[in-house]
C-alpha positions in Angstrom: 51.5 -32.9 -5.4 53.3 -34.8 -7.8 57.4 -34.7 -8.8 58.2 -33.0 -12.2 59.6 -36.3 -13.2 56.0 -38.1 -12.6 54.4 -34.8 -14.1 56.6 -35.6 -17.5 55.4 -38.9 -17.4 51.8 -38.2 -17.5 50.3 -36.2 -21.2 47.2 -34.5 -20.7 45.6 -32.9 -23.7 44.0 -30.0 -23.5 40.4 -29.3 -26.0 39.4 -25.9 -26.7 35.7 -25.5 -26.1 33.2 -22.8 -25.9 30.3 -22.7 -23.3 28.5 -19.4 -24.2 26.6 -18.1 -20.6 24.0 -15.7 -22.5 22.5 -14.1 -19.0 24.1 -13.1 -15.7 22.9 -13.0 -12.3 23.0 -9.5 -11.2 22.4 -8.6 -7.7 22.3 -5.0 -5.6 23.7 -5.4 -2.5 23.7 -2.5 0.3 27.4 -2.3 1.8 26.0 -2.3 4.8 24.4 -5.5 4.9 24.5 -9.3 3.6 21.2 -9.4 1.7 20.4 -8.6 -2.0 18.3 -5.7 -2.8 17.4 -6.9 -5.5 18.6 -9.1 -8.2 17.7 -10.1 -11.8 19.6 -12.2 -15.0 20.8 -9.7 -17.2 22.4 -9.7 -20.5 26.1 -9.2 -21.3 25.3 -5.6 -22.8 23.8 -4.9 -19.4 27.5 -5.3 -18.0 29.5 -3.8 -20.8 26.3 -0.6 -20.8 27.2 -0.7 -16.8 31.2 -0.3 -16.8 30.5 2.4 -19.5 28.4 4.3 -17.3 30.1 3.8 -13.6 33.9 3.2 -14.9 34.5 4.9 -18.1 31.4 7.9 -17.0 30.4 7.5 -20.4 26.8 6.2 -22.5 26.7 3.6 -25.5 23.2 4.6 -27.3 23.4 1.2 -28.9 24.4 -0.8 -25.9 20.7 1.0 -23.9 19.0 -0.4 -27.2 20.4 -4.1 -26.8 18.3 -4.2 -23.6 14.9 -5.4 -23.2 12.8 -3.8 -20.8 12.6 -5.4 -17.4 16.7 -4.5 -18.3 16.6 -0.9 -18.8 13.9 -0.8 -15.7 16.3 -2.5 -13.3 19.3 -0.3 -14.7 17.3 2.7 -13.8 16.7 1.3 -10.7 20.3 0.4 -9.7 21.5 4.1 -10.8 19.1 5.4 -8.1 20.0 3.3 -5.4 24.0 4.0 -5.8 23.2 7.3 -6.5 25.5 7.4 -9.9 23.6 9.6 -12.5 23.9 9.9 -16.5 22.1 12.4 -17.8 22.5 10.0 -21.8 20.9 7.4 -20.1 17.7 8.9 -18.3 17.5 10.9 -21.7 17.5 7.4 -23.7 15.1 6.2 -20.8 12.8 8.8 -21.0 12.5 8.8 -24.7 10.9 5.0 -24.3 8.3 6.9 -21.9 7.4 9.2 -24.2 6.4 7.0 -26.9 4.3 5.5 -24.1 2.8 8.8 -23.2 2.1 9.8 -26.4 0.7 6.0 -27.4 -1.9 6.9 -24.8 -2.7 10.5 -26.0 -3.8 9.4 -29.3 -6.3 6.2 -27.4 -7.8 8.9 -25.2 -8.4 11.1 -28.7 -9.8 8.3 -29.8 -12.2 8.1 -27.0 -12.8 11.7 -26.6 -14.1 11.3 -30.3 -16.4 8.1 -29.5 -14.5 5.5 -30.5 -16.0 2.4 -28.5 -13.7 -0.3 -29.6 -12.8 -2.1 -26.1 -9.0 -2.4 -27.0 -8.9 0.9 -27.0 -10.2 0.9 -23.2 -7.9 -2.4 -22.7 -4.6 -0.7 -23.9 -5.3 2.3 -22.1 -5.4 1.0 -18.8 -2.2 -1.4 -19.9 -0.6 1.5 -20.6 -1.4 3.5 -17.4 -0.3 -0.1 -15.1 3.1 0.3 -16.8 3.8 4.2 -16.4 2.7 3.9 -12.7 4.9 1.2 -12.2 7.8 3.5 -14.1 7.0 6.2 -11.7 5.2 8.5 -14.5 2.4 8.6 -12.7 1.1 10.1 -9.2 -1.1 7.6 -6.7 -3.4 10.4 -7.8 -3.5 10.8 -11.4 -3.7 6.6 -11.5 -7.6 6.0 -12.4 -9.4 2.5 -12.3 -11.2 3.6 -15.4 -14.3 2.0 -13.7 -17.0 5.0 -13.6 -18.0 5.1 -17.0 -20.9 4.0 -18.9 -23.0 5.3 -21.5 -27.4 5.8 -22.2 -28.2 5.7 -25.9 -31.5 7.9 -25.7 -34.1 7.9 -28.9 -35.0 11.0 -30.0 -37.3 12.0 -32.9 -35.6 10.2 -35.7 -32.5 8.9 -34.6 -30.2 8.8 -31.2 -28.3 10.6 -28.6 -25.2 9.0 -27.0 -24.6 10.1 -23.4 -21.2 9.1 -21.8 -21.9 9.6 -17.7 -18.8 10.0 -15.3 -19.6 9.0 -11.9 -17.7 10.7 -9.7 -14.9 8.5 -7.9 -16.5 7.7 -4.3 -18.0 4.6 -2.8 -21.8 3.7 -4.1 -24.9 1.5 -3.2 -27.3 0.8 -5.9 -29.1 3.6 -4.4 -26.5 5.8 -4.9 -26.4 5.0 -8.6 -29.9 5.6 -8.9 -29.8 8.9 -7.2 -26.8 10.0 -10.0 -28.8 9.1 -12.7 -32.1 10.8 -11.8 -29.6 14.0 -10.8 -28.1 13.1 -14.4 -31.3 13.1 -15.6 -32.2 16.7 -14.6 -28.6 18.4 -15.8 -29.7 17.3 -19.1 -33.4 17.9 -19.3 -34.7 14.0 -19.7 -37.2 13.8 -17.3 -40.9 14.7 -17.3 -42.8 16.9 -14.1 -46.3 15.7 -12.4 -48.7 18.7 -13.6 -50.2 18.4 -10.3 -47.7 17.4 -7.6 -44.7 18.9 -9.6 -42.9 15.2 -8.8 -40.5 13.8 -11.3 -40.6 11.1 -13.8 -37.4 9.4 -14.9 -37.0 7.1 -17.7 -34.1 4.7 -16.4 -33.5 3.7 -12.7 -31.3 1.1 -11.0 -31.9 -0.9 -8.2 -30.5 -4.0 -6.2 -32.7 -7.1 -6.6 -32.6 -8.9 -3.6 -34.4 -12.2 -4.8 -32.1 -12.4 -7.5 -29.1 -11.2 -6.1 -28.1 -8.9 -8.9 -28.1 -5.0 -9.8 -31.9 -4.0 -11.7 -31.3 -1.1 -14.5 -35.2 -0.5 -15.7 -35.5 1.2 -18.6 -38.6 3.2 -19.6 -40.7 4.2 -23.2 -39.7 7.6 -24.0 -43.0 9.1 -24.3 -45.2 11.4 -23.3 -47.7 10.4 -20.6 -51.3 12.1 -19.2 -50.7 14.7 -16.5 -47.1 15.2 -17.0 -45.4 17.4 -19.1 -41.9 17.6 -20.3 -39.2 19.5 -18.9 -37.6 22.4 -20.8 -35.1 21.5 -23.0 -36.7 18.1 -23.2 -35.2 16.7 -26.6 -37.9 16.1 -29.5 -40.5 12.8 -28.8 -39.3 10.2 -30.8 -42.2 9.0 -33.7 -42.3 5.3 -32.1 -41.8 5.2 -27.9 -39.0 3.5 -27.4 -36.5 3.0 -24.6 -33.2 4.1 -23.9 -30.4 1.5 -24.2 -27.6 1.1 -21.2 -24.5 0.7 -22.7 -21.5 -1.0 -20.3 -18.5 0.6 -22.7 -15.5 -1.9 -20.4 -15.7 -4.5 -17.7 -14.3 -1.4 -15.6 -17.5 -0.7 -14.5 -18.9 -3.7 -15.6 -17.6 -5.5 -13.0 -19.0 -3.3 -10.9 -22.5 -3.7 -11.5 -22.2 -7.0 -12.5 -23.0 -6.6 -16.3 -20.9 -8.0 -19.4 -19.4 -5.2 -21.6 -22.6 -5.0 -23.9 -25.6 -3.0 -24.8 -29.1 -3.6 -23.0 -30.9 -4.4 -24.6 -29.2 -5.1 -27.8 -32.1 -3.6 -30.4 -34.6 -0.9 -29.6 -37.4 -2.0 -27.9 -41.4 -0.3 -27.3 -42.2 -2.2 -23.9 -40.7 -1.9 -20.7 -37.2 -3.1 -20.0 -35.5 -4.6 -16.8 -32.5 -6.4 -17.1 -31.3 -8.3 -14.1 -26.5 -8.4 -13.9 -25.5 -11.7 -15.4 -22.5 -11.4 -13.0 -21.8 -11.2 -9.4 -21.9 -7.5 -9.0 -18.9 -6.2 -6.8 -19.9 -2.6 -5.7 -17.3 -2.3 -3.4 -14.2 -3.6 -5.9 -11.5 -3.6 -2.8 -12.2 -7.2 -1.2 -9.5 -6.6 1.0 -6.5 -4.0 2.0 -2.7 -5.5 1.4 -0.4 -3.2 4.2 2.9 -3.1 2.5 6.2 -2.0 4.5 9.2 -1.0 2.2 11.8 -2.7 4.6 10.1 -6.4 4.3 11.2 -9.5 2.9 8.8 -11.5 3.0 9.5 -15.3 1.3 5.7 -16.6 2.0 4.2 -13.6 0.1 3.8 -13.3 -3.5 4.9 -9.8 -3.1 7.8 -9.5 -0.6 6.8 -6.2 1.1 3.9 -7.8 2.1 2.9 -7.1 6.0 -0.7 -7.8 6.5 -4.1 -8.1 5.1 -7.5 -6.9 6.6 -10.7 -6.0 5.4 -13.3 -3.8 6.0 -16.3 -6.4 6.7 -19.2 -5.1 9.2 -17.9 -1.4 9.5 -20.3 1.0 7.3 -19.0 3.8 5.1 -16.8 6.3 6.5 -16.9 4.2 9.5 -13.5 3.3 11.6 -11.6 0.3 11.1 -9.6 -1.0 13.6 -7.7 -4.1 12.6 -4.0 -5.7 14.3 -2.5 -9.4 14.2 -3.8 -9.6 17.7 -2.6 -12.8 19.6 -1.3 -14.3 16.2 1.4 -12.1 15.6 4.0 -12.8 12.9 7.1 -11.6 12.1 8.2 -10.7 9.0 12.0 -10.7 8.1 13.5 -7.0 7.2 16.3 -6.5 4.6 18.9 -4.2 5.1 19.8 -1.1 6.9 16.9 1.6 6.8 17.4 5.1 7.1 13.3 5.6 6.2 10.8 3.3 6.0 7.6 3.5 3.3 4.3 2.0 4.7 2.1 1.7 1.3 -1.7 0.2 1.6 -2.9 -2.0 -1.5 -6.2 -3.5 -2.9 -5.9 -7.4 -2.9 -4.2 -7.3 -6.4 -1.7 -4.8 -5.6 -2.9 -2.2 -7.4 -2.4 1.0 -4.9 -5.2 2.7 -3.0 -5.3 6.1 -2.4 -5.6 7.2 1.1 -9.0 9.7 1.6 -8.9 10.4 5.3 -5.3 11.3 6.5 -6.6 10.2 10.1 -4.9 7.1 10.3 -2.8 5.4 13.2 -0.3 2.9 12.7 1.7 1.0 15.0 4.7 -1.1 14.1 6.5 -3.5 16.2 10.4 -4.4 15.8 12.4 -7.1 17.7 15.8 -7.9 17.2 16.1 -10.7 14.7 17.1 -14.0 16.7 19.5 -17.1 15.5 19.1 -20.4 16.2 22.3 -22.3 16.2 20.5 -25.6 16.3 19.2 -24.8 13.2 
């Protein structure tokens, strides 16, 4: 410290500056414990729209609409957690859902109509990844959107679009096959031996081995000696030609392997077998992400990440039996935890519904330990 009389001595000048600081590091901290929740750099309206809400138990309209998104998510998300609610502010909230909501009722009008444009399909299932992450939507109402194509079938002087569901379920080129020849019969396209009384189908699928791909063949629509067509058949078409597969998104596509196009691209007379152009992946779930909701995990690009298995050598509706075995590795927990949420993922997070409720899980705790020489 220094004596007022070397104090008076000494002129400092002082500038007046400005050092604008346009985002804030925002973090949610349980009382209970020393580790953040969750945090995120927030705008200055995010702190004035805060004090309104927890302080002054009040709602600025045009403070919610200085926010950007990922702001109004994590407001919503730090209400929950302190328990504080606003009844302006989940109405503002849910107003920006419903524009959402109804944003995907006029696409799926569009589609019910036969609109094929893929954006519609790509903004669709956009729109469905952000109201699941919102919490809109159920586990069970989510849909991959990947069971869809459509068979453009000739008829006498034009065509006849077909869009086919397949039902949501595991499936084996086989078990495509077998949907399409039941397909077949629910809508009359398929011709009867006049002798044996056995069936004859126009399109089939089938895995090429040789070439490692997913077959669709494709048949003249025409009539043929000894076979006669079903009731209900629709009119020959004047020149025999085939149906056309039509792979409406890469949904599916990726499925079976096929680009998003239409095979073949013109109308053809003679046989048609079309080999996938990509590596079909009939089984889309390459593995299963095991998430726990009390993790931190720093190694993982998502921090609820426990462990990762897949289902390699074990047949359909076969057990799996999977553990870290010798290796195990513990994973850091956040917080104090009344409940814990155990969540199973595909291997891009996107969550999987569970089938068979006859599932074991074991979880193993240990008192975290310090190192001093650390």
């Amino acid at each position: 410290e220094r004596d007022s009389d070397e104090r008076t001595k000494n002129v400092y000048k002082a500038w007046a500056f400005a050092c604008p600081i346009p985002w804030i590091q925002a973090c949610l901290r349980s009382n209970k414990s020393q580790n953040n929740l969750k945090c995120m750099l927030v705008s200055h309206a995010f702190v004035d729209l805060w004090r309104k809400i927890v302080e002054d138990q009040s709602f600025d309209k045009a403070l919610f609409n200085l926010l950007d998104e990922p702001e109004q998510d994590y407001m919503r998300y730090c209400l929950n957690k302190c328990k504080i609610s606003s009844r302006e502010f989940d109405s503002a909230y849910n107003e920006q859902l419903d524009g959402y909501i109804k944003r995907l009722k006029m696409l799926q009008g569009a589609e019910s109509i036969g609109d094929d444009n893929p954006g519609i399909k790509k903004e669709m299932r956009q729109l469905l990844d952000k109201l699941y992450e919102k919490g809109v939507f159920s586990v069970a109402y989510y849909r991959q959107r990947n069971n869809q194509f459509k068979i453009i079938w000739p008829t006498n002087a034009t065509t006849s679009t077909y869009t086919i569901t397949l039902p949501d379920g595991t499936y084996s080129a086989s078990d495509i096959n077998n949907y399409l020849q039941y397909w077949s019969i629910q809508n009359n396209l398929y011709l009867t031996n006049d002798t044996t009384g056995e069936y004859y189908y126009f399109i089939s699928c089938a895995e090429n081995v040789s070439s490692y791909a997913i077959q669709f063949t494709m048949q003249p629509v025409r009539n043929i000696t000894g076979y006669t067509a079903v009731a209900g058949f629709p009119t020959m078409p004047v020149t025999a030609y085939t149906p056309q597969l039509q792979i409406i998104d890469s949904g599916f596509g990726n499925i079976v392997g096929y680009t998003p196009a239409t095979y073949p691209t013109a109308q053809t007379t003679r046989v048609y077998a079309v080999n996938s152009d990509l590596v079909a992946q009939l089984d889309p779930f390459a593995a299963v992400v095991v998430g726990l909701s009390c993790l931190y995990n720093p190694l993982a690009n998502n921090s609820q990440a426990l462990h990762t298995f897949t289902s390699a050598g074990v047949g359909f509706a076969g057990l799996i039996t999977t553990s870290q075995a010798a290796g195990i590795a513990y994973t850091p927990c956040q917080g104090q935890n009344n409940e814990i949420t155990v969540s199973f993922y595909d291997q891009s997070f996107q969550p999987l519904q569970i089938t068979d409720p006859n599932v074991t899980i074991r979880l193993l705790f240990r008192q975290k330990k310090y190192d001093i020489s650390i």
